[in-house]
C-alpha positions in Angstrom: 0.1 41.8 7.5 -2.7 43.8 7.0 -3.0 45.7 3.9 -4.6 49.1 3.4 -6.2 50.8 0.3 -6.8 55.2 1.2 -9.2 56.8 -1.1 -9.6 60.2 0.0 -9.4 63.8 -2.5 -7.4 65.7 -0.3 -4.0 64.7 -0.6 -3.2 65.9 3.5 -6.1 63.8 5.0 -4.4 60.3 3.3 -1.2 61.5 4.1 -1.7 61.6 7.6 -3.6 59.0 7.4 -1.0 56.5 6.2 2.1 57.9 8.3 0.1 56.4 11.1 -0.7 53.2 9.6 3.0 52.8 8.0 4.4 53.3 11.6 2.5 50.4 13.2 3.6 46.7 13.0 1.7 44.6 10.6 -0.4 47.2 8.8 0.9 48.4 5.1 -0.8 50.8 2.9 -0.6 49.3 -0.6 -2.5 51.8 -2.6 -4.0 55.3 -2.7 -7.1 57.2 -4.2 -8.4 60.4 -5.1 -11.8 59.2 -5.7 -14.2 56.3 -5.6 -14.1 55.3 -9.3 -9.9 54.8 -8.7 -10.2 52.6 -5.5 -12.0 50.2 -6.9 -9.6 49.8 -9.6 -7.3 50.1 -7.2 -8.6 47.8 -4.9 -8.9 45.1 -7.9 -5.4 45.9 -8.8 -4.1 44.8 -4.9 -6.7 43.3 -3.7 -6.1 44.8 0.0 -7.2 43.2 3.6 -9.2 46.9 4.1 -10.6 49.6 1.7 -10.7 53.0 4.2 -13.2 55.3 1.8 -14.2 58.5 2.5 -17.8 58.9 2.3 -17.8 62.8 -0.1 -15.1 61.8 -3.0 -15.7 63.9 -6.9 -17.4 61.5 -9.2 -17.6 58.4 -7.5 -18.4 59.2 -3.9 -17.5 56.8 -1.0 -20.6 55.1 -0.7 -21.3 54.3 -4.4 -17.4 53.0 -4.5 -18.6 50.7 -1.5 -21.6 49.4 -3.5 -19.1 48.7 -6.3 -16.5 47.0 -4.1 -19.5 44.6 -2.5 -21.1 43.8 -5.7 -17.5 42.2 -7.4 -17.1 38.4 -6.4 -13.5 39.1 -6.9 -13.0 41.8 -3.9 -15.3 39.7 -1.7 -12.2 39.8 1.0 -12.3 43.7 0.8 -13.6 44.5 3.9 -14.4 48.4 3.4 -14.1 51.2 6.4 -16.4 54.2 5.6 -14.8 57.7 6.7 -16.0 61.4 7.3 -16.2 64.5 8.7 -19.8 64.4 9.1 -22.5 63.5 11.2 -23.3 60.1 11.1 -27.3 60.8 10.3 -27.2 61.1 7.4 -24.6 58.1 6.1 -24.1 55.6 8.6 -27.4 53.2 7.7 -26.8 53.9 3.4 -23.1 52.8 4.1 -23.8 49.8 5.6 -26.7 48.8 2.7 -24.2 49.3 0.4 -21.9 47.1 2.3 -19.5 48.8 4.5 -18.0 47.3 7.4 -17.9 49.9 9.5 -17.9 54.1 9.9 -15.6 55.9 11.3 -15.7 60.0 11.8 -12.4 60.9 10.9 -11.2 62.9 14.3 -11.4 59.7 16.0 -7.8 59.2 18.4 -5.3 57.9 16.6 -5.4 54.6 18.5 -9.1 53.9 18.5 -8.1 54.2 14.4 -5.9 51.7 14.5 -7.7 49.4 16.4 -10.8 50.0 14.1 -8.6 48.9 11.5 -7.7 45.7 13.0 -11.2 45.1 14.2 -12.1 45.6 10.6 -9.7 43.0 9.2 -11.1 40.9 11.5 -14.0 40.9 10.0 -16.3 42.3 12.8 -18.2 45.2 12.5 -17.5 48.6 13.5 -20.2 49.6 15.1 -20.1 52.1 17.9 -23.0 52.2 20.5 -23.5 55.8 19.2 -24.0 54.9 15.4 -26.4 51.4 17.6 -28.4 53.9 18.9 -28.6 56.1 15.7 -30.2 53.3 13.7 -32.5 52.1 17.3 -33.6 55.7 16.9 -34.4 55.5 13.3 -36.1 51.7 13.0 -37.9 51.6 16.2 -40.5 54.5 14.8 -41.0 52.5 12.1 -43.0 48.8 11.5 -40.2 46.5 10.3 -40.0 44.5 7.1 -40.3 40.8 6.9 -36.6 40.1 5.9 -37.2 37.3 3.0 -34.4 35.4 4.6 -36.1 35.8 7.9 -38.3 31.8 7.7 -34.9 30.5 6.9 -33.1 31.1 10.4 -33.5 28.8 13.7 -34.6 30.3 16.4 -31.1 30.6 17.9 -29.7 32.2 14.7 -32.2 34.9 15.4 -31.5 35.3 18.6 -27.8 35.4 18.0 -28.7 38.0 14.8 -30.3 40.2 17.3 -27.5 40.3 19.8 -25.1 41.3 17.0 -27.5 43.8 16.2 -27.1 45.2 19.6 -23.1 45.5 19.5 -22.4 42.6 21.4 -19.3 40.0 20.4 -19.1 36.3 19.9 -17.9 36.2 23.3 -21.0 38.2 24.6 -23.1 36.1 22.6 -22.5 33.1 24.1 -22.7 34.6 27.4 -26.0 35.8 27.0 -27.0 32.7 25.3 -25.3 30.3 27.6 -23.4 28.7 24.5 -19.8 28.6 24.3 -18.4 31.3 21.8 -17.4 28.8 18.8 -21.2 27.8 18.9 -21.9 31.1 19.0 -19.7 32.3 15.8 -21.5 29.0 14.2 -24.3 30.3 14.8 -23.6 34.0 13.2 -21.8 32.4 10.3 -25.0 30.2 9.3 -27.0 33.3 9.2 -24.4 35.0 7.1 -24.7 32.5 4.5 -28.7 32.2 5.1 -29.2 35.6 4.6 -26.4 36.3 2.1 -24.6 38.9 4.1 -21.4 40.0 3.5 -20.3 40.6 6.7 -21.5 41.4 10.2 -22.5 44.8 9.3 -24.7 43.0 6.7 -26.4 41.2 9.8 -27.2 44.5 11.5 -28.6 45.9 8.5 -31.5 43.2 7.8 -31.9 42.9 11.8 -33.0 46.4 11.9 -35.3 46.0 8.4 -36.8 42.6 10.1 -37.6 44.0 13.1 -34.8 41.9 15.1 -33.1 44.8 15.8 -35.4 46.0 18.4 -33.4 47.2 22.1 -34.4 44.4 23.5 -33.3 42.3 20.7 -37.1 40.3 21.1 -38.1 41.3 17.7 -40.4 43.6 18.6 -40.1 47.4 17.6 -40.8 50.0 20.8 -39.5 53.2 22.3 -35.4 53.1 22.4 -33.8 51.8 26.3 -32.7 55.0 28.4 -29.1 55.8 27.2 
């Protein structure tokens, strides 16, 4: 069963929001919020599979609520879902610093929601190629960062970083790096705990500041593929 904490302020948006998770098998909404400074107690309080934030809440907004959620040992399961109205610009790559799984614009169809969710509890990032592109748009005009976890990573944990930088799967992964996918996950896993990242998000996030986020996933920063 996947459990579901709603913090959004307008009482209509959550309750939409968990008809159509209460009707589907093996999702339950445990807990709701008004604002960011409730879900995390909240999210203490039941300790749910997925935190679904919105990202403009009064006093605690969604993003400083996902900050809080990341930085407590004790919700380190919590795998939080950013949601809006907006344009992804301006959110998507402060979310995922402060440790979101994944963003999601809140007219998405009601089935691609509910498999977000369940991508989410998977612990796989929600990353769309349009939000990719947004941060290849962003990084690629700028020289990147040494990452300080960067000396600590094989050279096939980078590679692998890369490619999960670009969107791809375990299962692409190992396609692309002619490994079979449990070698593959290995491989992403030991550069999660090398580089301290909560999650696959995480991953995408220091790939982009390291400069392994590049299109071509070589490491090198350049002009953005052709869509």
């Amino acid at each position: 069963m996947i459990r579901v904490l709603l913090a959004d302020d307008q009482p209509l948006i959550r309750s939409g929001f968990r008809a159509l998770l209460d009707a589907e098998d093996g999702i339950e909404v445990v807990a709701e919020a008004a604002d960011g400074g409730e879900a995390v107690t909240l999210a203490l309080e039941h300790l749910p599979d997925i935190a679904l934030l919105d990202v403009r809440m009064p006093g605690v907004d969604g993003i400083e609520a996902t900050r809080r959620i990341a930085a407590d040992p004790a919700l380190a399961a919590v795998h939080v879902v950013i949601l809006t109205n907006y344009g992804l610009d301006e959110y998507v790559f402060e979310a995922l610093r402060a440790g979101a799984a994944g963003f999601l614009v809140k007219d998405i169809r009601p089935e691609d929601f509910l498999h977000a969710v369940r991508v989410a509890a998977r612990g796989d990032a929600l990353l769309a190629p349009s939000i990719t592109r947004k941060l290849i748009d962003r990084y690629v005009t700028q020289p990147p960062v040494p990452g300080a976890g960067l000396a600590e990573l094989t050279n096939r944990e980078r590679e692998a970083v890369a490619l999960v930088a670009r969107g791809l799967s375990n299962d692409q992964i190992a396609a692309r790096m002619v490994i079979s996918p449990l070698t593959a996950k290995t491989h992403v896993n030991r550069a999660m705990v090398k580089l301290r990242a909560r999650d696959r998000a995480q991953l995408v996030v220091f790939a982009y500041e390291s400069g392994l986020g590049s299109p071509d996933g070589s490491g090198q920063a350049g002009r953005p593929a052709p869509a």
